[in-house]
C-alpha positions as CSV (number, residue, x, y, z in Angstrom):
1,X,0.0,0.0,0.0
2,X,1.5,3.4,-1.0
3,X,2.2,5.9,1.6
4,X,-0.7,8.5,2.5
5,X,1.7,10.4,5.1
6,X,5.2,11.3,3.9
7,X,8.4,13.0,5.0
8,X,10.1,15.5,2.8
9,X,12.5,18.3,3.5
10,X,11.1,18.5,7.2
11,X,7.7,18.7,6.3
12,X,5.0,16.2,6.3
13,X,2.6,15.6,3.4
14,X,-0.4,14.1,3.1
15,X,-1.1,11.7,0.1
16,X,-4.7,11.6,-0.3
17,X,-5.2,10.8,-4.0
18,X,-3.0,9.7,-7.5
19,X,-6.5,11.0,-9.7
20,X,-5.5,14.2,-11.4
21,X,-6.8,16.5,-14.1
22,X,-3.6,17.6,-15.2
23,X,-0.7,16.0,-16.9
24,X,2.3,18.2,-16.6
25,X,5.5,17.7,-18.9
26,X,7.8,17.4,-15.6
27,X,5.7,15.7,-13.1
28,X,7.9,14.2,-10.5
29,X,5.2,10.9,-10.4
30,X,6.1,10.4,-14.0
31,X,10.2,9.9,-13.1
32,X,9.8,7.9,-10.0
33,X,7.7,6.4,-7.4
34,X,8.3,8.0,-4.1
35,X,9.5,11.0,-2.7
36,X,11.1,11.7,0.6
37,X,10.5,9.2,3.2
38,X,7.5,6.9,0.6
39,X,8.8,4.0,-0.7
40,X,6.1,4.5,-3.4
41,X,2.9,7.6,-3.4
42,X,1.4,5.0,-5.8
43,X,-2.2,4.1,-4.6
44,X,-3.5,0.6,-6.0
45,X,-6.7,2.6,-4.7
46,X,-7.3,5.5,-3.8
47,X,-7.3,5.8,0.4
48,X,-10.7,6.6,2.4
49,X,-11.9,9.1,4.1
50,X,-11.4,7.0,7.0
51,X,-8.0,5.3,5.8
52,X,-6.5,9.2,5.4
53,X,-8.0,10.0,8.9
54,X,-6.6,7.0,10.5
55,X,-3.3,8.2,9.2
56,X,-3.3,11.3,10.5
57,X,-4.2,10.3,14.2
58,X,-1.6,7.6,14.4
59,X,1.2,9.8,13.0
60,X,3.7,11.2,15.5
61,X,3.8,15.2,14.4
62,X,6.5,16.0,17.1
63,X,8.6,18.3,15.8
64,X,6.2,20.0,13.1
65,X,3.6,22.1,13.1
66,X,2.2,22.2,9.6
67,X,0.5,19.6,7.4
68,X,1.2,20.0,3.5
69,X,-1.9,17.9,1.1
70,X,0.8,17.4,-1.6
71,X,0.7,13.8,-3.0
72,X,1.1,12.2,-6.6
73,X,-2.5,13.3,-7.5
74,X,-4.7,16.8,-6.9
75,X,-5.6,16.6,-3.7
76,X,-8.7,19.1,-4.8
77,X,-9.8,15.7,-7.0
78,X,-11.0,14.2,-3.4
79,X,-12.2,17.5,-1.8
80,X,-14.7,15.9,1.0
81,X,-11.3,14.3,2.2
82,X,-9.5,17.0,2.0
83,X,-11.7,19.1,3.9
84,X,-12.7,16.9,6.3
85,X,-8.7,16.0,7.0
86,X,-7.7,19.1,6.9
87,X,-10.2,20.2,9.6
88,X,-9.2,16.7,11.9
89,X,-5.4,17.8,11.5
90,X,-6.1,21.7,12.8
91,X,-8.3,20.1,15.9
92,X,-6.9,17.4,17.0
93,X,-3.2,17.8,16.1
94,X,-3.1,21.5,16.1
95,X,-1.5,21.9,12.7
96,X,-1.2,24.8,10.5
97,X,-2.8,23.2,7.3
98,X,-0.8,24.1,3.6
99,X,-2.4,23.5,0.1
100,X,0.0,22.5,-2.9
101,X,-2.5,22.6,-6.2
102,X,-2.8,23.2,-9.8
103,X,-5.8,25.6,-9.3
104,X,-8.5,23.4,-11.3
105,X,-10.4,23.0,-8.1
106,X,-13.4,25.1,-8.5
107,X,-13.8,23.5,-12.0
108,X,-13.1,19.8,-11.1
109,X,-16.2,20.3,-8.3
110,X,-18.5,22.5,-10.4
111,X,-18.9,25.5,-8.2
112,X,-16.4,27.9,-6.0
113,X,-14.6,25.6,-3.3
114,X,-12.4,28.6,-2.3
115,X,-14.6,29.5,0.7
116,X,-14.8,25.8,1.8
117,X,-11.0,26.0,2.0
118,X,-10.9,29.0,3.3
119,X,-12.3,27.5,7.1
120,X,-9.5,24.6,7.1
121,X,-6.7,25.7,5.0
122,X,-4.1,28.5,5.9
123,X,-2.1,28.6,3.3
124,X,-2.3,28.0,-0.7
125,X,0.7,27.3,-2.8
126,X,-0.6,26.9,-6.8
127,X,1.2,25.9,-9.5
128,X,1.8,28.7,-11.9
129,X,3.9,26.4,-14.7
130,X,4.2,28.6,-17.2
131,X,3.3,33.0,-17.5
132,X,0.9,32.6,-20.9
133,X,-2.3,30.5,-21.9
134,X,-0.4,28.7,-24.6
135,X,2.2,27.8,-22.4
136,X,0.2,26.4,-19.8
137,X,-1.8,24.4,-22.3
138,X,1.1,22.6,-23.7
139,X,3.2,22.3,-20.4
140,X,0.3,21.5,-18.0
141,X,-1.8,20.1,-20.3
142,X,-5.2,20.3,-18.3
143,X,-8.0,17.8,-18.6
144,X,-10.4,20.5,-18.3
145,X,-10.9,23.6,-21.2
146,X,-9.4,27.0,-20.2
147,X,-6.8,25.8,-17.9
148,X,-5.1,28.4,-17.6
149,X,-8.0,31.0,-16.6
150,X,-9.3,28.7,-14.1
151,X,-6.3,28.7,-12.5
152,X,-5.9,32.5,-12.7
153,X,-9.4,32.8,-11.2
154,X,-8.8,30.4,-8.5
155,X,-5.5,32.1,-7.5
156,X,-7.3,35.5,-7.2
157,X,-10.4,34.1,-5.2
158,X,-7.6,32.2,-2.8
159,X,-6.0,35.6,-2.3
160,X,-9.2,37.0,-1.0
161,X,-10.8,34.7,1.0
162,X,-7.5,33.1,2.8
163,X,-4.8,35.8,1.6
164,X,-1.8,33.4,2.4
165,X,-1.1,32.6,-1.1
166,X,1.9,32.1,-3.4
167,X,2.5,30.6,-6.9
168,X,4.9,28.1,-7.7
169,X,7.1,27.4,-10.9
170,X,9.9,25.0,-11.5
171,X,13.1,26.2,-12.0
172,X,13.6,24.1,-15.1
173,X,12.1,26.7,-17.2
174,X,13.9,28.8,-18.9
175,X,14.7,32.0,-17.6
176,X,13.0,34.3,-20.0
177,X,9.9,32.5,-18.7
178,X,11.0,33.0,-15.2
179,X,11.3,36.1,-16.0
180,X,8.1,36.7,-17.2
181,X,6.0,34.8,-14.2
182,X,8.0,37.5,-12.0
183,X,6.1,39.9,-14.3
184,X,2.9,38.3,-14.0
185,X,3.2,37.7,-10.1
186,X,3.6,41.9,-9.8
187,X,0.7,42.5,-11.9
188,X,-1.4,40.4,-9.5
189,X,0.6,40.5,-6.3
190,X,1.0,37.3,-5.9
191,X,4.2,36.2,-4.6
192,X,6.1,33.6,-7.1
193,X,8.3,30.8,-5.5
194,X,10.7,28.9,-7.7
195,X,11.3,25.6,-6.6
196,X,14.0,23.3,-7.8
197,X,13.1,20.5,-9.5
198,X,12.5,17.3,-7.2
């Protein structure tokens, strides 16, 4: 069974899901099968509500204070988990509670999620990928139509209802790009993290 808690660079993640509606060029989960501390983030099926709440109360969080819901799928793709988790981690382990996504959220479930998150989650770090439409489309590769305004819109809705939000790009692109989602990030204030590739 693959790992639904997981250690990585002094943080623990939560692995609630492999479905995704994204297929990104550089996804880490299409090089290898764990990261960190997991053997494998591979789910032969997809855990349970209960499964990821089990997980959660049996882990020993000495030592940190923040949950991140980061796995090998969207963790948005399982939001009644995800909510409900994130709210057992705040209450019973007194976590702050971090969201790594790709920002289809609101259109995977059909309607705004952001003020659902907005009573569990603290922070929200989204994948930006790429600073135009066309190349999102082609580097993210969304399953759902106008990827890269949903995640634009979703962004910009996380910023007002929970405000502690940051986009993310890998720093495999190159740096005209870069350069270019530091432009975007001003235009919205939005702060832009690069991270280096897993």
């Amino acid at each position: 069974m693959a790992d639904i808690l997981y250690t990585y660079k002094g943080s623990v993640y939560a692995n609630i899901t492999n479905k995704c509606n994204c297929r990104c060029t550089f996804c880490i989960r299409f090089v290898k099968d764990g990261v960190g501390d997991a053997d494998t983030l591979w789910h032969q099926t997809n855990p349970t509500k209960a499964e990821v709440l089990d997980a959660i109360r049996d882990f020993d969080f000495s030592g940190y204070d923040e949950l991140v819901f980061c796995g090998y799928g969207e963790p948005t793709c399982q939001l009644d988990i995800l909510l409900e988790a994130a709210a057992f981690a705040k209450e019973k382990k007194g976590l702050k509670i971090r969201l790594n996504t790709n920002g289809q959220g609101s259109v995977e479930n059909g309607r705004d999620i952001v003020p659902e998150l907005a009573k569990v989650i603290d922070s929200v770090s989204v994948s930006l990928n790429s600073p135009s439409k066309e190349e999102y489309e082609e580097v993210t590769r969304p399953l759902h139509s106008n990827g890269f305004e949903n995640m634009l819109e979703f962004t910009k809705r996380c910023r007002e209802e929970i405000k502690d939000v940051r986009w993310s790009i890998v720093d495999v692109l190159p740096q005209e790009e870069i350069d270019r989602c530091l432009a975007l990030s001003r235009e919205h204030d939005i702060p832009l993290r690069i991270r280096k590739k897993t």
